[in-house]
C-alpha positions as CSV (number, residue, x, y, z in Angstrom):
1,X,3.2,-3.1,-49.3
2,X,6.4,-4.1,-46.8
3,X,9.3,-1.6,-46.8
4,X,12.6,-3.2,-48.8
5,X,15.5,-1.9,-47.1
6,X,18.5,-1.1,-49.6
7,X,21.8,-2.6,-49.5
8,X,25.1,-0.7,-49.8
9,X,27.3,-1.5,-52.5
10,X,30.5,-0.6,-53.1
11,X,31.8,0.8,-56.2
12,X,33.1,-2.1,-57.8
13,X,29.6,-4.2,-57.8
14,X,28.1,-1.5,-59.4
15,X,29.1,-2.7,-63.0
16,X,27.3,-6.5,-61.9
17,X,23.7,-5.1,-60.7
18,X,22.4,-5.1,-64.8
19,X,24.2,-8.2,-65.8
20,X,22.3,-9.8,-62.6
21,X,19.0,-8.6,-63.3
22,X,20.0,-9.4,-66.9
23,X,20.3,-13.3,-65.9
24,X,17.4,-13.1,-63.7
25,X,15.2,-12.2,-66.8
26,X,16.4,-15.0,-68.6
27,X,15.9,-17.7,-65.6
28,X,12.1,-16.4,-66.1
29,X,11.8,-17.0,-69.7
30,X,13.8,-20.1,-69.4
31,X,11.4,-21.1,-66.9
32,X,8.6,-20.3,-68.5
33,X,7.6,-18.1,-65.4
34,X,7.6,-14.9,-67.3
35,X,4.1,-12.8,-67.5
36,X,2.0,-13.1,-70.2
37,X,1.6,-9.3,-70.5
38,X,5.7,-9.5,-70.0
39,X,7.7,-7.2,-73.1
40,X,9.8,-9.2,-75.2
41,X,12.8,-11.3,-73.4
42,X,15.1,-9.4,-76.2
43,X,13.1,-5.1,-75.3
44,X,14.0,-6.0,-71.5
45,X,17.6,-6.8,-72.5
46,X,18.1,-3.7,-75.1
47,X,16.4,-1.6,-71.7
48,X,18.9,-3.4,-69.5
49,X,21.7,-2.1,-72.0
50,X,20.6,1.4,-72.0
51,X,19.5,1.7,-68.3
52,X,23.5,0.5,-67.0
53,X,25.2,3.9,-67.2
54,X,22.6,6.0,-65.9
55,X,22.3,3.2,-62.7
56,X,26.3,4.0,-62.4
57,X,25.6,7.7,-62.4
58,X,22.8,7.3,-60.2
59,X,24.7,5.5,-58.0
60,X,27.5,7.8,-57.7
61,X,25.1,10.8,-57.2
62,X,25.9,10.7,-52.9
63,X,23.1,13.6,-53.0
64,X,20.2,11.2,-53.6
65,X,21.7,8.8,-50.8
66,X,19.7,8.3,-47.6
67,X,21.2,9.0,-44.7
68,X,21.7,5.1,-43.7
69,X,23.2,4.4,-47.0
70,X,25.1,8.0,-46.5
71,X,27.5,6.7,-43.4
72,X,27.4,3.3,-44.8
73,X,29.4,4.0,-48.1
74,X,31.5,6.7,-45.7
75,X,32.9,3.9,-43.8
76,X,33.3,1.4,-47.2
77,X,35.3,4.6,-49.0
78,X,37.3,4.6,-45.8
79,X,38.2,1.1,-45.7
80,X,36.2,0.3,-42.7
81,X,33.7,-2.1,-42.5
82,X,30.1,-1.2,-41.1
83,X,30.0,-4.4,-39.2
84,X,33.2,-4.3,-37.9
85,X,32.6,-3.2,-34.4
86,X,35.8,-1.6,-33.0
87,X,36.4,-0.1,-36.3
88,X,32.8,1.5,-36.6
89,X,32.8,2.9,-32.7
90,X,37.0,4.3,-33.5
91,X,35.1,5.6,-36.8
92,X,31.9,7.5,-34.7
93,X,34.6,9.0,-32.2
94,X,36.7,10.4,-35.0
95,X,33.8,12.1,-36.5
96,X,32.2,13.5,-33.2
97,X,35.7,14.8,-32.2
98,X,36.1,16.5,-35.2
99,X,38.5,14.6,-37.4
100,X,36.1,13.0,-39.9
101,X,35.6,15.4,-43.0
102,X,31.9,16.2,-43.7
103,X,30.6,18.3,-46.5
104,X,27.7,19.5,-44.5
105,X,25.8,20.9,-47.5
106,X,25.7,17.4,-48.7
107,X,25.1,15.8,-45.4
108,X,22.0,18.6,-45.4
109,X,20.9,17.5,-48.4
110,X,21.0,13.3,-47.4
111,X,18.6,14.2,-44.4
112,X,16.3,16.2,-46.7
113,X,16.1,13.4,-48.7
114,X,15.4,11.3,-46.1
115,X,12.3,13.6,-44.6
116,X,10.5,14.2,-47.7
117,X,10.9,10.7,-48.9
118,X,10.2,8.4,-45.9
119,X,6.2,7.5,-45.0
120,X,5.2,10.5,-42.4
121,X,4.5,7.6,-39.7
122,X,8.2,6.1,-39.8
123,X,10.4,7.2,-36.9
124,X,13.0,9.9,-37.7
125,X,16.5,9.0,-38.1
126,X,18.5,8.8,-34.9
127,X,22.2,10.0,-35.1
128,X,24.9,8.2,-35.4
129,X,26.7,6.9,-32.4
130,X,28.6,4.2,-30.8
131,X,26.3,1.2,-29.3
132,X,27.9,-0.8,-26.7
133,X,28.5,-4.4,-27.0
134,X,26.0,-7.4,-26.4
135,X,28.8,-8.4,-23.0
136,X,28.0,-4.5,-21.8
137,X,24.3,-5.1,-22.4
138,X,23.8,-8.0,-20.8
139,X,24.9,-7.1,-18.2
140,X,22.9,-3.9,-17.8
141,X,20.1,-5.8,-18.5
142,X,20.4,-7.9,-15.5
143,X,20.4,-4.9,-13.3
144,X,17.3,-3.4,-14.5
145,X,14.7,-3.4,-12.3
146,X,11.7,-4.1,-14.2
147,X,13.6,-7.2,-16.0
148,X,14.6,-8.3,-12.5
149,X,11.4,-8.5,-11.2
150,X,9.6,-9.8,-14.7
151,X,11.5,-12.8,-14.6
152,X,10.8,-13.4,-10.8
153,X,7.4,-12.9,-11.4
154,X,7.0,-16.1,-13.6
155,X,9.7,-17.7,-11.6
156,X,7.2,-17.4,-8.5
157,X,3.8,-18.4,-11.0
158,X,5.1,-21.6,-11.1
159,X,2.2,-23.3,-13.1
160,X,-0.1,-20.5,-12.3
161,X,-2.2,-18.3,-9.7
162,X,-5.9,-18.4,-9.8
163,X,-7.1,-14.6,-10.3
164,X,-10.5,-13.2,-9.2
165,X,-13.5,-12.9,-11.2
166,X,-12.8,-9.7,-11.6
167,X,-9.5,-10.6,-13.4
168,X,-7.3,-9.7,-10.6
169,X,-4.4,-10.8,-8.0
170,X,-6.1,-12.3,-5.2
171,X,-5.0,-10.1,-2.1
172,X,-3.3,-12.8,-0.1
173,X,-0.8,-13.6,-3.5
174,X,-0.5,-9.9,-3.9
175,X,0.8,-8.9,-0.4
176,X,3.5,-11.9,-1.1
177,X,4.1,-10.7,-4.1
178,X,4.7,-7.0,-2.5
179,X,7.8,-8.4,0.0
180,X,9.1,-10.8,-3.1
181,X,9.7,-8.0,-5.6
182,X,10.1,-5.2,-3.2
183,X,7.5,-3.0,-5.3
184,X,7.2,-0.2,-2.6
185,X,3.2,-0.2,-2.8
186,X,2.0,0.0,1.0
187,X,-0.6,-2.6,2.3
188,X,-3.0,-1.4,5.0
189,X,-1.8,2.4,5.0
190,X,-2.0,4.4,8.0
191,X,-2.8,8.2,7.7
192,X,-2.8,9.8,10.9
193,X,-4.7,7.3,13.3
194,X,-6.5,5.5,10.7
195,X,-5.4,2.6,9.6
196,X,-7.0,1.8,5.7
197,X,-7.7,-0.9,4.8
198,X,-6.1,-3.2,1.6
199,X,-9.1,-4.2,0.0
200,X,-8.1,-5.5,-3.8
201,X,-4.8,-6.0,-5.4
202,X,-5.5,-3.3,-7.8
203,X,-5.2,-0.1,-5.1
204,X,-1.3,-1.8,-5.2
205,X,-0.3,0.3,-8.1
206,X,3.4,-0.7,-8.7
207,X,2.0,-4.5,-8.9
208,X,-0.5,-3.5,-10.9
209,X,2.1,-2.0,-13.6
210,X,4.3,-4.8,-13.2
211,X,1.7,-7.4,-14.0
212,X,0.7,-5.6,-17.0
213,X,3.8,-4.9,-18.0
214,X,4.4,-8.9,-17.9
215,X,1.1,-9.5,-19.8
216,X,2.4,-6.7,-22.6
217,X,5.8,-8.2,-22.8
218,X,4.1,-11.4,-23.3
219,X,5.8,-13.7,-20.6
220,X,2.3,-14.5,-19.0
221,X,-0.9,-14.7,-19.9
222,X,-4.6,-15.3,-18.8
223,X,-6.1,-18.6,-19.4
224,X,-9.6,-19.6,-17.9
225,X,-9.1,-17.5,-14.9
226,X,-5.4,-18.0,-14.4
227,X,-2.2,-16.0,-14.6
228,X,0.1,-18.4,-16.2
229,X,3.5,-18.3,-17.8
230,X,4.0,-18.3,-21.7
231,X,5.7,-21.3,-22.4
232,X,7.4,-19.9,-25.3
233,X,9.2,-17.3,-23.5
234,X,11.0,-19.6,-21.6
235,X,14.2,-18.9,-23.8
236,X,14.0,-15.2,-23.5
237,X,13.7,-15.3,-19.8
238,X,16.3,-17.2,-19.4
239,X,18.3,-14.4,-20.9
240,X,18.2,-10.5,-19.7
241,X,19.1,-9.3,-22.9
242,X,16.7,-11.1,-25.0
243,X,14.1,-10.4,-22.2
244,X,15.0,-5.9,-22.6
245,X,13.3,-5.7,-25.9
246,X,10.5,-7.1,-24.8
247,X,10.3,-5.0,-21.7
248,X,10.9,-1.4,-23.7
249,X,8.1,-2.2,-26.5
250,X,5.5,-3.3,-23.7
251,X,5.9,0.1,-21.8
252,X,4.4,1.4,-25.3
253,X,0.7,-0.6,-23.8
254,X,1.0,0.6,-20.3
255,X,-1.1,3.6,-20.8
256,X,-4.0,2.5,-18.8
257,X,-1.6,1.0,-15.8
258,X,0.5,3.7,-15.7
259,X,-1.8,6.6,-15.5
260,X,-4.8,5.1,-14.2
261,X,-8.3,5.3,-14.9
262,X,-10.9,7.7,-13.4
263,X,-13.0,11.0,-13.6
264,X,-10.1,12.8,-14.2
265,X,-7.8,11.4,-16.9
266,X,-5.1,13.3,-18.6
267,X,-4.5,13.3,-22.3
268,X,-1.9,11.3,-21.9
269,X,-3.5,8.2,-21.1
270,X,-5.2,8.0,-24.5
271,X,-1.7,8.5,-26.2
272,X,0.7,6.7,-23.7
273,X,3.0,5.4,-27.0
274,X,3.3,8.5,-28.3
275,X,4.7,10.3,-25.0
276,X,6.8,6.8,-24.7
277,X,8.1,7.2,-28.4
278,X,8.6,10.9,-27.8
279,X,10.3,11.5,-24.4
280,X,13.4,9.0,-25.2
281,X,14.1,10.4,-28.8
282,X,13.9,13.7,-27.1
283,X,16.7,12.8,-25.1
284,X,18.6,10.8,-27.7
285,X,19.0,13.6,-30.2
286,X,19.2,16.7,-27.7
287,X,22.8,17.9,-28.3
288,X,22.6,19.0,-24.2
289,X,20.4,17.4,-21.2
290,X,16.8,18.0,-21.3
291,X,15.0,19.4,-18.2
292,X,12.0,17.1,-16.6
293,X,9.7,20.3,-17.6
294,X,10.9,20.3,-21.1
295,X,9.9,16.8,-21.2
296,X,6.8,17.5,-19.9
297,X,6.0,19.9,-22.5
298,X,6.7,17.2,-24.9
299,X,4.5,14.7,-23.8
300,X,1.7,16.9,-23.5
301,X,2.2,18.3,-26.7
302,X,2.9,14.8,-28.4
303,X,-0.3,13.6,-26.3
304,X,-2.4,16.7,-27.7
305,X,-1.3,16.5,-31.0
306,X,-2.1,12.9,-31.3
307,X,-5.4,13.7,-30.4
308,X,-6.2,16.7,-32.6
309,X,-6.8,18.1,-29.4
310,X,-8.3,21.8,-29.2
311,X,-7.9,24.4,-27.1
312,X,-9.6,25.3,-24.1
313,X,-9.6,27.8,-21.1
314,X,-6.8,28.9,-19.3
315,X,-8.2,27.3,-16.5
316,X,-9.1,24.5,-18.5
317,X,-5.7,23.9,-19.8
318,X,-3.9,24.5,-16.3
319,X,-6.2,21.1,-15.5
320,X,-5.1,19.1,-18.4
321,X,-1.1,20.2,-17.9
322,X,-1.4,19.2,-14.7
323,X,-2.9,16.4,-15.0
324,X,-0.9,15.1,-18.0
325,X,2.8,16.5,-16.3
326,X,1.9,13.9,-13.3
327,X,1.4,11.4,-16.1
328,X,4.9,12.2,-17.3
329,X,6.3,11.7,-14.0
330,X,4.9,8.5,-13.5
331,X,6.5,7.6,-17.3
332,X,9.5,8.8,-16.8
333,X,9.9,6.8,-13.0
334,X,8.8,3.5,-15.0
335,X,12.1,4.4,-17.6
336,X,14.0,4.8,-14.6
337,X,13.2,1.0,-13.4
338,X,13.5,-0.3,-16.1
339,X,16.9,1.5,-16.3
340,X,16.9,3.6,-19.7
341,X,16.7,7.1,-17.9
342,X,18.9,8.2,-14.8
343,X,16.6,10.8,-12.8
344,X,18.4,13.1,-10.8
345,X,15.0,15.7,-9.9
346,X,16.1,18.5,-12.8
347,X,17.2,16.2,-16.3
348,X,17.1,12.7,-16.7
349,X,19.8,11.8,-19.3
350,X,19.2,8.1,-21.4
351,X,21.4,5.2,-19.9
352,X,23.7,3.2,-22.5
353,X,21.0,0.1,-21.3
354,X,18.9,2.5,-23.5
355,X,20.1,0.9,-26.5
356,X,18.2,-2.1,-26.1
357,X,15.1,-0.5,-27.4
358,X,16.7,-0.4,-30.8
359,X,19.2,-2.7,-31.4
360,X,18.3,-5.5,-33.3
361,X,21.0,-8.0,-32.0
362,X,18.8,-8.3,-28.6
363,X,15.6,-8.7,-30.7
């Protein structure tokens, strides 16, 4: 069944929820569209009568609020309006400095509500704070480098590159490709005095990422053997900020291309979008910076819990944390391209492009 997501009233609508459903009753019998098995047109009335002060008291009870509706009827109370955004960012800075009475037993009980009633699979609630403005955005989403080079990649498909039958970048397009986008991935390295040899576009691993990172964010596709631009994206390419959502939710299906495939995977592999969920909400709700170990820790354990994954050996688990904390590192250097995290070798704090991920004006 889809979630229905409440709407805050204020006070003085209260008194008109009954009388609406009230009408709404009547429009069915009226219609004739009422159940068969439907009570009497004149029981649901008398139920509506009875049911309209205990809705008012219910509805004044702030402790059964959740803690959307919670800061939603603050601001109403207050005068302010939620959608007002000046007024809701002066509000947020009030109450993180201090000057915004809270009763924290009842703001306790709001987030207990909101734990023990949501499905165990939703996200947690992220705190309140001020998100900057779509002008901000935008332009913070042109400089990230991910969205830079995803829109350059289909600028420089064209109509399409034929791939190899094994579903690849032919060489020749991918060593363009390399200089074009300025991946960093070395062609031909030489170690010592041997020079090795390029042999396959998929030993080109930051290509490799980015392509699939295209494919997950939907702007290109495979057809009969052919990288090819979606059509239907043309809008959102045309427009960083519509293009960032995009971008963030792909990174969820980058497991396989960011970690890699081999002998010797890490945990972390098999539940990439749970270290991708967990790492950033980490870091969002962390009341001081977060060290690249503790985040390490964290996407291992998020991995491992996904998986219901035992425990082995000392020396067996010194394999998997290593395994899985080069994992992290590669996740938390594709954040940092596509400009959500700023890595500085001990923390990596979230960027205010960060916001993109969840706020539904760049959907």
């Amino acid at each position: 069944m889809s979630r229905i997501n409440p709407v805050p009233l204020v006070p003085e609508q209260w008194a008109a929820v009954t009388p609406a459903v009230r009408a709404f009753v009547d429009f069915l019998f009226d219609q004739d569209l009422a159940d068969r098995l439907c009570a009497d047109q004149q029981l649901l009335h008398a139920a509506l009568d009875k049911l309209a002060q205990p809705f008012a008291d219910a509805m004044a009870d702030q402790s059964r609020y959740g803690i959307a509706k919670f800061w939603a009827m603050r601001m109403l109370n207050e005068g302010i309006d939620p959608t007002d955004q000046a007024a809701a960012e002066q509000f947020i800075a009030d109450l993180h400095a201090g000057r915004v009475a809270v009763d924290k037993g009842l703001l306790n009980q709001v987030m207990t509500n909101h734990l023990l009633g949501e499905d165990p699979d939703q996200h947690p609630p992220l705190p309140l704070m001020a998100v900057p403005d779509g002008d901000t955005l935008r332009g913070l989403a042109a400089e990230s480098l991910v969205v830079r080079r995803l829109r350059e990649l289909v600028r420089w498909l064209g109509d399409g590159k034929t791939l190899t039958t094994t579903g690849r970048l032919r060489l020749a397009d991918a060593r363009e490709l390399v200089a074009l986008l300025e991946t960093g991935d070395v062609l031909d390295p030489v170690i010592g005095d041997r020079v090795f040899k390029t042999r396959s576009s998929d030993e080109l691993y930051q290509l490799k990422v980015l392509v699939a990172w295209a494919r997950a964010a939907r702007v290109v596709r495979v057809v009969k053997g052919r990288l090819v631009p979606v059509q239907s994206a043309a809008k959102v390419l045309a427009d960083p900020l519509a293009l960032s959502p995009r971008a963030f939710t792909g990174l969820f299906e980058l497991g396989e291309a960011v970690c890699g495939a081999g002998w010797a995977e890490s945990v972390l592999r098999w539940r990439f979008d749970e270290a991708v969920f967990a790492v950033p909400m980490a870091l969002l709700i962390a009341p001081e910076p977060v060290g690249t170990g503790e985040l390490r820790q964290l996407a291992y354990q998020a991995a491992c819990d996904g998986l219901a994954f035992g425990p082995g050996s000392d020396e067996q688990e010194r394999g998997w944390r290593q395994l899985a904390d080069n994992d992290t590192d590669r996740l938390l250097d594709q954040l940092a391209r596509l400009g959500a995290i700023e890595k500085d070798g001990t923390a990596a704090p979230l960027t205010p492009y960060a916001w993109c991920a969840r706020n539904p004006a760049t959907a």
